[in-house]
N, C-alpha and C positions, 0 to 999 in steps of 0.2 A: 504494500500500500504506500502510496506519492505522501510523503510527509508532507503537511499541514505549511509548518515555519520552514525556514529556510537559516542557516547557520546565521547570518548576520542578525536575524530579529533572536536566534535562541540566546545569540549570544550576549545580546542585551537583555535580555529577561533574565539571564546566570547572573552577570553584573546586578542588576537591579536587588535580585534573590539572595546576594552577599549580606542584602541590611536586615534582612530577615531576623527577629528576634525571638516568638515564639511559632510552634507548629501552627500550622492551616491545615485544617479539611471540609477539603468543597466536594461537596453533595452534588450527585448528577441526579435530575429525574430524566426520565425515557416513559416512553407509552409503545407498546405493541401495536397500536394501528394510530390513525391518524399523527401522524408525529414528522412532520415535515424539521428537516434538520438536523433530527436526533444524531443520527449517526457522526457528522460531519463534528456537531456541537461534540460527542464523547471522544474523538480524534484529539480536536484541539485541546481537551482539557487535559486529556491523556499525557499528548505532548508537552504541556506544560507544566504537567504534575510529576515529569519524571527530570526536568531539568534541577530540581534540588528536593531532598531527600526529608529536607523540611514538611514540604505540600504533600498532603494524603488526597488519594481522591477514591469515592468509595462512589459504588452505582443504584440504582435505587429502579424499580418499577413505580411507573402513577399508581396503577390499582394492589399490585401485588405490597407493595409498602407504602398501603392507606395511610395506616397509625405514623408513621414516619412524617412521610408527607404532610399530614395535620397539624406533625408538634411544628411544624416551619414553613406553617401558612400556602406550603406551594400548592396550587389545583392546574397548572397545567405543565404542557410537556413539550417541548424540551425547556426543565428551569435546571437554577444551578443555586447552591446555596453556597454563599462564603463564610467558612466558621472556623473561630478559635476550638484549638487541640488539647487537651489539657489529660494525658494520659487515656484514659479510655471514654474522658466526657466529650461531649461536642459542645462547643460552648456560640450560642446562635445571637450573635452580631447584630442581625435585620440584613445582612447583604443578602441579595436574590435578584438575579436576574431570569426574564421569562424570554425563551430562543435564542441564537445562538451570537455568541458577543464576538460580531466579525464588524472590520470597521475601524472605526473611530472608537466601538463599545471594545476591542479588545484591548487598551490600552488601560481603559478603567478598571476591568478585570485585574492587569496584573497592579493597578494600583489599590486595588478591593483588599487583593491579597496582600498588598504590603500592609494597608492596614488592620485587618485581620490577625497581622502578625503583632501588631504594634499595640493592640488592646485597648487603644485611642483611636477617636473618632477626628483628632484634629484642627475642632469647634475653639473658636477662641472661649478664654473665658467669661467675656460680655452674652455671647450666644449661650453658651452654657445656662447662663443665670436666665436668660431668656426663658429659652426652654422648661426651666424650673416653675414658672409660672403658667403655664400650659394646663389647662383643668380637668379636659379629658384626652385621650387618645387622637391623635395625629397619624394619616395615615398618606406618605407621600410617594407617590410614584411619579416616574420619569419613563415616557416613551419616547422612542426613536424608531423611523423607520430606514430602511439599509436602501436609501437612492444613489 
């Protein structure tokens, strides 16, 4: 199978993966039928998760890993979830992306995971306090489509 990256992008992503400070593991979901993507989406992550020994990447069915899928809000497929490692916990972020992060979106990917690693969200402290006064649940997403 035609590799995904091409030496010169892996090899910024090994550079970038140097800062890495704790493990990552990003959650793939997949669907057996409808799932435009999937395959293409579990390549790249593949490829990425193997460029430093830090990043875990584990696979997941939509339906056959319901219970999974619910603790980390995903209901469609192909998503990906980006989470802190912490021994045998997964420790769930809020990162999640829904299809496959090619683009512009793959850059934020490998900065998803830097910070994923970093266990910081990298909010100033004004925003922080912001946030603190927030009175119920906040729910924000960000689309893009790949033109």
């Amino acid at each position: 199978m035609e590799k995904l990256l091409n030496e010169q992008v892996t090899g910024q992503i090994r550079q970038a993966f140097a800062k890495l400070n704790n493990p990552v593991q990003i959650l793939f979901f997949g669907a057996q039928e409808n799932c435009d993507y999937c395959a293409e989406t579990l390549q790249l992550l593949t490829e990425v998760s193997e460029l430093d020994e830090r990043v875990s990447l584990s696979t997941h069915d939509l339906k056959a890993d319901a219970a999974l899928a619910a603790k980390f809000q995903v209901n469609k497929a192909p998503a990906i979830v980006v989470a802190g490692k912490d021994g045998d916990n997964t420790l769930d972020l809020g990162i999640q992306f829904s299809g496959i992060p090619s683009g512009y979106e793959f850059s934020t990917l490998i900065t998803d995971i830097l910070l994923a690693s970093e266990r910081d969200s990298g909010l100033s402290a004004e925003t922080r306090e912001y946030l603190k006064t927030l009175k119920e649940p906040l729910h924000l997403q960000v689309f893009v489509t790949p033109t």
